[in-house]
N, C-alpha and C positions, 0 to 999 in steps of 0.2 A: 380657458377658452377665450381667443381673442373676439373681441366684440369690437365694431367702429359705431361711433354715433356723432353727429357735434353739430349743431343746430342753432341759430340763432332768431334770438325773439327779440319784440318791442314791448314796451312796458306805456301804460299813457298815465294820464294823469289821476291820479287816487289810489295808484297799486302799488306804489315804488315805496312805499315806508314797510307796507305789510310783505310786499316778497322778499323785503331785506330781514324783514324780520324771521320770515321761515326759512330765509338757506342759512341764515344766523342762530334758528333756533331760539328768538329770542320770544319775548310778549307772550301770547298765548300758544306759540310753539313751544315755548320752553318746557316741555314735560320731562320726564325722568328718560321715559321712550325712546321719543324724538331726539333728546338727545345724547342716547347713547349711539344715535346715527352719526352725531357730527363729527366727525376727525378733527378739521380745521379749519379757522376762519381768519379772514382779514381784511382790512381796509388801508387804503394808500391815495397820494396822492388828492389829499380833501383839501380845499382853500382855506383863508386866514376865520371867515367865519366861521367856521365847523369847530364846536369846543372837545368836552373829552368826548360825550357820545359822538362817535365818527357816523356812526346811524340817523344823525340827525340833519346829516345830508338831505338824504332821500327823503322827510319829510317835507325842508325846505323844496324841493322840487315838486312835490306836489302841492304844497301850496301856492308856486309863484307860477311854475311853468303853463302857456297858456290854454286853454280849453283841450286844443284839437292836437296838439303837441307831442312830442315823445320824452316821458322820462329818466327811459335808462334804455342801454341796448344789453341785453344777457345771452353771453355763450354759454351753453349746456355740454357739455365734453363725458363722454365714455373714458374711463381712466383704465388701464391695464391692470387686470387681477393679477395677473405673473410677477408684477413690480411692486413691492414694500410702500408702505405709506409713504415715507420720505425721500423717494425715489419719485412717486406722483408728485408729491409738493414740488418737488424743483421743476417738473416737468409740468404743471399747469404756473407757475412762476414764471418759467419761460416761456411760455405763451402767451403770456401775460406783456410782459418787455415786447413782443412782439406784435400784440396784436391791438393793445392798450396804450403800450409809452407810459411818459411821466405828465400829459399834459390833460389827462381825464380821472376824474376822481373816479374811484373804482372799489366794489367789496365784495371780497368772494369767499366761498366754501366749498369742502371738499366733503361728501358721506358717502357714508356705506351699510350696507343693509342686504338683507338677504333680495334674490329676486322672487318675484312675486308670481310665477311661475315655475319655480325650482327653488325650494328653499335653500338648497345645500348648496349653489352659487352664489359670491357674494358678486352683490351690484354696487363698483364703485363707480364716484360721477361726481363732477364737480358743475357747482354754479357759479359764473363771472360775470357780476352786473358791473357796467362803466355807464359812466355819462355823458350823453352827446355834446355836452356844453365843453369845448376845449380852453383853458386853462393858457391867456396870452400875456401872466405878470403883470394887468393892470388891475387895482387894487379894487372890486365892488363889494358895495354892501348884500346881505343876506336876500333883499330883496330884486336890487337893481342883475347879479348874477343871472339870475332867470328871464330875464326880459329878451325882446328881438335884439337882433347884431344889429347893427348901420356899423357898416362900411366906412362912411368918409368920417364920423367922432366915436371910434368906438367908444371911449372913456365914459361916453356918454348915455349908453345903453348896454344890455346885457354883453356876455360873450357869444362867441360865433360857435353855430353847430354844426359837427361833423357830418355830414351829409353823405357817405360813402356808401350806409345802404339805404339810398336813396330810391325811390321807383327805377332812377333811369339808371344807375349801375347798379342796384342791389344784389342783382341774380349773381353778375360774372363776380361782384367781390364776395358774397357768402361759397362761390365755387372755388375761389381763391384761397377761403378763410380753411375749406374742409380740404383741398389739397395739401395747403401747408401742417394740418393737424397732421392728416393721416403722415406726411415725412416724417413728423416731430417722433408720432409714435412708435415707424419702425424703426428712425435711428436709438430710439431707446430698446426695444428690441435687441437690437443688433449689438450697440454695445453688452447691454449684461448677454449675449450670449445663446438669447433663444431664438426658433425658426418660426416665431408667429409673427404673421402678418397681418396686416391690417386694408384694406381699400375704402375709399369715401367716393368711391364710383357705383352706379347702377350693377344691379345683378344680370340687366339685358346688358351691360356695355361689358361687364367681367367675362359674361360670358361670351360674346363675340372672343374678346381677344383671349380668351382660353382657344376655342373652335382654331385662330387665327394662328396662335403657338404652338397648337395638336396636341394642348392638353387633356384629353376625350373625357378624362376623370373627373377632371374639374371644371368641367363643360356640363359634365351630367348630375352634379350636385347642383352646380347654376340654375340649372332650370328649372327655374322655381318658382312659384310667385311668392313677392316680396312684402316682409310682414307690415302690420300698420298700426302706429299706437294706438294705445287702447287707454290709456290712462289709468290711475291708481282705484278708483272707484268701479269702474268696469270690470279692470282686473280681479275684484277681491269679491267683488262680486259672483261674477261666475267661478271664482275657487269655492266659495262659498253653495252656488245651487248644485257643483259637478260634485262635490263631497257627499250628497243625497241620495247620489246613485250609486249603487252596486255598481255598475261597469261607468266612468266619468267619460266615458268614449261615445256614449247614446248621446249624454249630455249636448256636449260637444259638436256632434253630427246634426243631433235632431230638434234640440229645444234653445240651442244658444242662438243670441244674438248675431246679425251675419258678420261682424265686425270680429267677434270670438271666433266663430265657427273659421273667418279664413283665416286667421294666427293660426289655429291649431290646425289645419288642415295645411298649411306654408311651412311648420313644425314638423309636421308628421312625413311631407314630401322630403324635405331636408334631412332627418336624419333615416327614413328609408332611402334617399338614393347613398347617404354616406355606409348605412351598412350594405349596400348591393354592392356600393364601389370594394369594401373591404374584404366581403364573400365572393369577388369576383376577382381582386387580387391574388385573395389565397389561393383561388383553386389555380389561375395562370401560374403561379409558382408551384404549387404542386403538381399538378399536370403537364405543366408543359413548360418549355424554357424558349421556344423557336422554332417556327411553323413557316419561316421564310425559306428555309432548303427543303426543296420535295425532295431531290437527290438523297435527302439521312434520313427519311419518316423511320427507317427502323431502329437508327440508333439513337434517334430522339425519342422516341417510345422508348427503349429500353431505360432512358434518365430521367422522364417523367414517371416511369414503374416504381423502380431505385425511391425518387422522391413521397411518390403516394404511401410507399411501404415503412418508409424510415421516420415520414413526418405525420402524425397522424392530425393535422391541423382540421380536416374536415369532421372528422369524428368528434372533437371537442366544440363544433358548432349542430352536430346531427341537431341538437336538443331545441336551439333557437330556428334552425334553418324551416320548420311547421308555421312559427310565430311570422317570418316574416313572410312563409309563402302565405297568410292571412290578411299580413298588411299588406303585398302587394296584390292582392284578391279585392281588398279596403278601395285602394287606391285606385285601380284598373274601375272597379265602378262609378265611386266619384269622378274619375277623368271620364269615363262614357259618356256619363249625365250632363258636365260641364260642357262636352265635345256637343253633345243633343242640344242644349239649352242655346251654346255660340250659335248654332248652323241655323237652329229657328232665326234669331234672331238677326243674321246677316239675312235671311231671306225677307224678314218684314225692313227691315233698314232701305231693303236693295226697292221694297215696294211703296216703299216713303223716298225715296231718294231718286227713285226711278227718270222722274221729269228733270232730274238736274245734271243727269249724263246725258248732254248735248253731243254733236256732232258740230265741226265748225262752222258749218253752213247756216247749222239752227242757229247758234252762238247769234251770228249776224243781223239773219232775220229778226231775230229777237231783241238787239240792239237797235235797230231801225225802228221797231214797233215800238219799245220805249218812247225815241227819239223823238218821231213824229204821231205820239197817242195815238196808240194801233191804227191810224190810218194807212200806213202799208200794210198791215195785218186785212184788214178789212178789203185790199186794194188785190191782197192773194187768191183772196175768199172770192172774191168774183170772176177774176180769174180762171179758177178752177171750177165754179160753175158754169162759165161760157162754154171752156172745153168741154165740159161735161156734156153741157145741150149739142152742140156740136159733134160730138163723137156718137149723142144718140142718134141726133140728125139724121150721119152716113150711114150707122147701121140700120135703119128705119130704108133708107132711099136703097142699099144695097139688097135688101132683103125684096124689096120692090121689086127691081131690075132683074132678079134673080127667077120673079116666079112670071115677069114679064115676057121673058127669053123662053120658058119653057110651055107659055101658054095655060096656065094654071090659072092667073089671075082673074078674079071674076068681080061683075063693076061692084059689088058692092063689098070686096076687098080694098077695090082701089079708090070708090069715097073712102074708105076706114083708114087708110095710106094717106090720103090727100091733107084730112083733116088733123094725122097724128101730126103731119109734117108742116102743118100751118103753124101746129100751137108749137111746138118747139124753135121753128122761125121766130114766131113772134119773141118766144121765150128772150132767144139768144140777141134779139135786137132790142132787146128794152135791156136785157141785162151791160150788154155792150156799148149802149149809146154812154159817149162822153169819158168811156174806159179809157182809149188811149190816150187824151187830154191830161188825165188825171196822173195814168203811169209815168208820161212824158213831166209832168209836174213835179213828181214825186220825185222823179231822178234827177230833175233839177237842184230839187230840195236839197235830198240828200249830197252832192256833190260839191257843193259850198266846202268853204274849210272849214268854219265852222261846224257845220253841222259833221263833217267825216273824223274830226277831233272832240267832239261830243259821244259818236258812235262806239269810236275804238276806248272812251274810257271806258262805256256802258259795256262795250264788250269784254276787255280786261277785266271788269268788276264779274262780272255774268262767269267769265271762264276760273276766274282763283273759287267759284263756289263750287262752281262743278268739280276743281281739282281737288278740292276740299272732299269733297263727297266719294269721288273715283277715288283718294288718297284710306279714306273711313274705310271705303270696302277693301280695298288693299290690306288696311291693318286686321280687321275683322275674319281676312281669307288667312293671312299668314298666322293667327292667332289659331286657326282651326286646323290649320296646318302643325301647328307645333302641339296640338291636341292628339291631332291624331297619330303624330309619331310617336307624342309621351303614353298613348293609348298601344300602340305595336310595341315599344320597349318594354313599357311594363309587363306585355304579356307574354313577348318573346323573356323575359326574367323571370316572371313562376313559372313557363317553362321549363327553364333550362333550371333553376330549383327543385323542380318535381324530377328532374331528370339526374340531378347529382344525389338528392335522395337515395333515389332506387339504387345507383351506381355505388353509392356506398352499404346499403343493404347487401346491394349483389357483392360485392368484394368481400364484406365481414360473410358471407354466408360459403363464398371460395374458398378462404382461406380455414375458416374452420374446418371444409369437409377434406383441407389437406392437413391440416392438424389432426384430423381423426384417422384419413389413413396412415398418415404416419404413426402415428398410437397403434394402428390394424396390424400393422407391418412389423410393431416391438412385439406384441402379443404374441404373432404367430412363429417369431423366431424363437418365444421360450416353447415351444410346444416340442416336447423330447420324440415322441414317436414320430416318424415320418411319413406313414401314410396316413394317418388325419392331417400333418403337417404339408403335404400334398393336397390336401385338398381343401384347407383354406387359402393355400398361393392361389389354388387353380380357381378358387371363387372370387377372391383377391382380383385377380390378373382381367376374369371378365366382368367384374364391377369398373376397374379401373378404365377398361378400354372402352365401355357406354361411356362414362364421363368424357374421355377422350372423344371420341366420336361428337358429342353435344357440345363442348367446345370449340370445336374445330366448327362445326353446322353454325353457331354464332358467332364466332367469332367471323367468318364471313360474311353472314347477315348482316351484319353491322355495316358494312360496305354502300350497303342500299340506301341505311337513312344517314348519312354522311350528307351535311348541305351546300350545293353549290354555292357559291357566291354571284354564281347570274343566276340562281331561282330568286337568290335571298336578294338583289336587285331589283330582279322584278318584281318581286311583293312591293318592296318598299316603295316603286316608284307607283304602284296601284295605290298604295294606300296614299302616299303623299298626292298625288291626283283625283282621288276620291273615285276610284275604278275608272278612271280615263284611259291609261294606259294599258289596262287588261283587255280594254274594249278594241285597244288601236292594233295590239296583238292579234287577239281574236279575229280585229276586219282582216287583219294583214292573212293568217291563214284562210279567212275564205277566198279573199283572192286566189290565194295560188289552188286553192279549189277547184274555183270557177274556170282558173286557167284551163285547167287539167282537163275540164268538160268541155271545154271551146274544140282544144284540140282533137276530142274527137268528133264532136261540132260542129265547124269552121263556118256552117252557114245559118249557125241560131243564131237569129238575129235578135232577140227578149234575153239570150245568156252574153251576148255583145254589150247592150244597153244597159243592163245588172253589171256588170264589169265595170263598164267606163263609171255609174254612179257610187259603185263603192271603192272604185280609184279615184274620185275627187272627193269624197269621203275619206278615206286615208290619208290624202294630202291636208287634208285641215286639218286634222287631228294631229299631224303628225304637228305642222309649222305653231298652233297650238299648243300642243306637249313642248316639244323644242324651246319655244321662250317661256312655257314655268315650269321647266328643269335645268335650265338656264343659270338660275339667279343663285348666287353664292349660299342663299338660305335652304334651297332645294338640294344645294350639292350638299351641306353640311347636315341637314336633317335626315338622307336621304345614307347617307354615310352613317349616323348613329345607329341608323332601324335596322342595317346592315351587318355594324359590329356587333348589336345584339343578337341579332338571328343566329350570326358563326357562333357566337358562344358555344352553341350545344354538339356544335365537335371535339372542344374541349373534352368534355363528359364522353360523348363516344370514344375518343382516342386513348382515354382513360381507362374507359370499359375493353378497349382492344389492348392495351397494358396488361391488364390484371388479369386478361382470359390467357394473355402470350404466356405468361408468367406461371401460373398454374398449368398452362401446357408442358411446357417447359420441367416442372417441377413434376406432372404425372409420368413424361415420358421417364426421370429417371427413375421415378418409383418403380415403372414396369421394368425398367433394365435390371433394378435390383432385386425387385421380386421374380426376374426370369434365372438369376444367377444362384436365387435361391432355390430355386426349382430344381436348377440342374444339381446342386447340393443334396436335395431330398430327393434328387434321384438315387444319387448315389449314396445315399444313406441307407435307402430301399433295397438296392440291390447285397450292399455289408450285411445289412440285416437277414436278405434272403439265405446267403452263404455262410452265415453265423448259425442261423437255424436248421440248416441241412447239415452242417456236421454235428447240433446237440442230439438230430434226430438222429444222426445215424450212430453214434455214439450211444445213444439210449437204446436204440434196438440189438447194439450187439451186446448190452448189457444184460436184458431183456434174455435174450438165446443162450447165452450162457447159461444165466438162473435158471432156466427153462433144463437145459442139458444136466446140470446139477442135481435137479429135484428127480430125475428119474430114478427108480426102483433097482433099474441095473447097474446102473451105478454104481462103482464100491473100490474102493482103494488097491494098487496092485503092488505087492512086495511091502517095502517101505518108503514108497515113493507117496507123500502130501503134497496136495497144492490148497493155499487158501485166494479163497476169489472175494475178493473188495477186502470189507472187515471182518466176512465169517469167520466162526472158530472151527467149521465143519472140515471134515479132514475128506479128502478121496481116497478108499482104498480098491489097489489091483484088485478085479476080480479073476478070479483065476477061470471061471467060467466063459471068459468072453474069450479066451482062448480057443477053448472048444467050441467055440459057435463062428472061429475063422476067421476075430476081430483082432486086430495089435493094436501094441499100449501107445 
């Protein structure tokens, strides 16, 4: 299994003798254990004071190197299980040359060990400690090496340090360091010969450019979340409390650490979407070969038939296909929970972040209130209380005028007017004195260059928060977003699991009862008589034609749940909207509702009013929907929930195969069982005519005996006759003469 990993660390000061000594195996690692881990080790490029212990480096550097300092830099590297030890050796060497040179003392090892979650993989990985102190041919002692560079006498102070993962380029050169690995690796790959690869990019970036390539496959294993170490302690740990449990799966779920719980649940998603992808290969290869010509659906059914029948690949998963409709049952609830837990928690996000989704206008205000210590703040505030008094003012004096015109007003309404309308004067004139002074002051204020190059920082600062904040709910919606597609896939998947089940049930269950008729059909041809042999065809023939009949009645059923691809759209864009879409449908048919009642109508003027409000209702929704379905993210997740739904025509197309085909196979049973019909017809009627000559043969046998055994009877002259095998003789009676009888 190709695995990528390669990371690099800092080491300070008081560590670097002791981690030399555990990738070394040496000191107190030295155990029998430990190092039956080590493959290989070694050290290069160490200066003139370094004696035999090449190790004795690294204590010098934590003696000398100063307080706050770095003692070593170390690459951590994933080595490829598929490559022989001495195949890794050359290729973390060459990494080495690469990434090291000859101008940094350096010591490294290569182990191996089982993994700590799969014992039966081995983990190999190498550790490459270098030292940032580069190595420029002038000659120092064990002490002065470690000291600060100067520039203008080096001679005269330490060596100079590599500074490359420095704060200010660290990032882009360890993204430099793991691009370069990852090439190192596939071209070793490549030359011996094999198709593993490797990437040292994000699982979100692989997976974009999967979506981007239309690898859908490898898109749907991508999406995943990405595991996080755990360290050897943790690990061995919960190996340790999951061993306790009966089922290690409870463990896992319910009592581990949340740092276990999402490895294993990053695990459990990773190799469930690798066996979905490979139970969803087989069945496209069994089932179906090419669903892009409508024009051949018959003759592509007949090759997906052919295939199901020849290749029994689903049958040899029947056993596991329970197991994973459990873990995708597993899964579909955890993503539920996870989908629950995101949505609360963008709704408290959105109620803490609320005040920092500004408008640009606010933006401003807000920067001027800064600017000038909320005295335009304060300058708005009375502002809007003036108008305020003001506005009560008119409606005060209007309401006046109103019951003055109609002669209502009586005097002791109009003190109650007079007096309301003093205090609000007064109000609005202590509130006003000296307002516009102040306003006109203010915008003096503000209008300086200075003060308008103070404002626009205060506002730039003010708006990267708010983007900051608009940016958080963006990532928190598309995150829920991708929940709840991984929430429709999964489900539209033990669907369509539960659905190739049955389909294989129902086929083993077809073809046996065409194996039995066929068995029905040997039986009744050894049956010798043919009118019992007549009448199991004839029982035959209407057993067979029910089943004909019920196949025929589903196999067009099936017709009905065949899934559109614009229902399976529209789902998807409901669910990826969070029922937005179903709603904008839904308005859209009542419109044309309400049309329809206008029209007969034309003068309701509350079903006019209802119209025009759920046609500007419509138009939001719609311009709404439009830009977040829009975004390449909407298109490509909204496309996955899509191809998972068509899945379970697969399975139907399947099930219209295998009914076509036992059609197909009863129609000729009944052809041959009607050919035998007409056989035992005429077996019947041989028979009839075989029986009416033994009978009529028996009866004239019968009338002879009969004529024989009479009294008068008796032989004439010497004339004998014997009849069958008697010995009895006839003789003439000469008496039957006289009675007017001849011989």
């Amino acid at each position: 299994m190709a695995t990528y990993h390669c990371s690099v660390k800092h080491g300070t000061v008081g560590i670097a003798r002791p981690h030399a000594n555990y990738i070394c195996r040496e000191g107190k690692y030295g155990t029998a254990k430990m190092k039956e881990q080590l493959v290989y080790k070694e050290s290069g490029n160490m200066p003139s004071f370094v004696g035999e212990d090449q190790l004795d480096y690294w204590d010098a550097a934590d003696e000398f190197t100063r307080i706050n300092g770095r003692t070593y830099e170390e690459f951590e590297l994933a080595l490829p299980q598929e490559l022989s030890d001495e195949d890794n050796l050359k290729l973390v060497k060459a990494f080495i040359d690469e990434e090291v040179g000859e101008t940094h003392a350096y010591t490294f090892a290569i182990h191996s060990k089982p993994a700590a979650n799969d014992r039966e993989q081995r983990q190999i990985h190498a550790h490459i400690m270098y030292s940032p102190k580069v190595q420029d041919g002038i000659e120092r002692s064990r002490e002065k090496f470690f000291k600060q560079y100067y520039a203008k006498e080096p001679e005269r102070q330490g060596a100079k340090n590599d500074t490359r993962f420095s704060k200010l380029t660290g990032k882009m050169e360890i993204s430099n360091v793991r691009l370069r690995w990852e090439q190192m690796v596939n071209r070793a790959y490549e030359e011996h010969g094999l198709e593993h690869r490797v990437s040292s990019k994000s699982l979100a970036v692989q997976y974009a450019e999967a979506l981007i390539n239309g690898d859908k496959d490898k898109a749907f294993v991508l999406d995943r979340m990405p595991q996080v170490h755990l360290g050897p302690k943790l690990t061995y740990t919960s190996l340790r409390e999951a061993a306790k449990y009966i089922d290690p799966k409870k463990y896992y779920l319910e009592e581990a650490p949340k740092k276990v719980r999402h490895n294993f649940l990053a695990r459990q998603q990773k190799q469930l979407a690798e066996d979905i992808i490979i139970h969803r290969r087989e069945r496209i290869l069994t089932l179906k070969e090419n669903l892009e010509i409508k024009a051949q659906e018959r003759s592509i059914r007949a090759e997906v038939a052919e295939k199901v029948l020849s290749e029994p690949v689903i049958e040899r998963h029947e056993e596991n296909a329970k197991d994973i409709e459990k873990e995708l049952s597993a899964r579909l609830t955890v993503s539920q929970a996870e989908l629950s837990a995101a949505t609360k928690e963008l709704q408290q996000f959105r109620q803490q972040k609320e005040n920092y989704l500004l408008s640009e206008q606010k933006i401003k205000e807000l920067a001027n209130d800064i600017y000038t210590k909320q005295e335009s703040k304060r300058i708005r505030t009375q502002v809007a209380k003036c108008k305020a008094d003001m506005a009560a003012l008119n409606e005060l004096k209007a309401e006046w005028n109103e019951k003055a015109k109609t002669g209502t007003l009586t005097p002791e309404e109009e003190k109650q007017y007079m007096q309301q309308a003093k205090s609000l004067q007064d109000a609005y004139t202590k509130r006003s004195a000296g307002l516009k002074e102040r306003i006109e002051k203010m915008k003096q204020s503000l209008a300086t260059e200075k003060a308008q190059k103070a404002t626009k920082e205060i506002a730039d600062s003010i708006r990267q928060r708010v983007e900051v904040a608009r940016q958080r709910i963006e990532d928190r919606k598309e995150r829920i977003n991708n929940l709840r597609a991984q929430s429709f896939i999964l489900n539209s998947s033990r669907t369509n699991l539960i659905e190739m089940e049955k389909f294989v049930h129902e086929k083993n269950k077809l073809w046996n009862r065409m194996e039995r008729n066929g068995l029905d059909i040997e039986k009744i041809k050894t049956v010798k008589n043919p009118n019992e042999r007549m009448k199991l065809i004839r029982s035959k023939i209407v057993e067979i034609n029910y089943q004909e009949r019920g196949l025929e009645y589903r196999s067009q059923k099936l017709n009905r749940f065949m899934m559109k691809e614009e229902f399976a759209r529209n789902a998807a864009k409901s669910v990826y909207t969070h029922g937005q879409y179903k709603k904008y449908v839904k308005l859209g048919q009542e419109i044309e509702k309400l049309r329809k009642e206008i029209l007969l109508a034309p003068s309701n003027a509350s079903l006019t009013a209802k119209l025009d409000e759920q046609l500007q209702q419509h138009q939001a929704l719609k311009e709404k929907l439009t830009q977040t379905l829009s975004t390449p993210h909407a298109q490509a997740s909204i496309q996955r929930m899509v191809d998972a739904r068509m899945e379970k025509n697969y399975v139907l197309e399947a099930r219209k195969t295998v009914m076509e085909e036992n059609l197909h196979e009863i129609r000729l049973m009944k052809d041959e069982l009607a050919g035998m019909r007409e056989h035992a017809a005429q077996d019947i009627v041989l028979e009839q005519q075989r029986s009416g000559l033994e009978q009529a043969a028996s009866s004239l046998v019968d009338n002879i005996k009969e004529i024989a055994s009479l009294k008068e009877a008796h032989s004439l002259g010497s004339l004998t006759a014997r009849i069958g095998n008697s010995s009895d003789h006839l003789y003439k009676d000469r008496s039957l003469s006289h009675g007017g009888y001849e011989r």
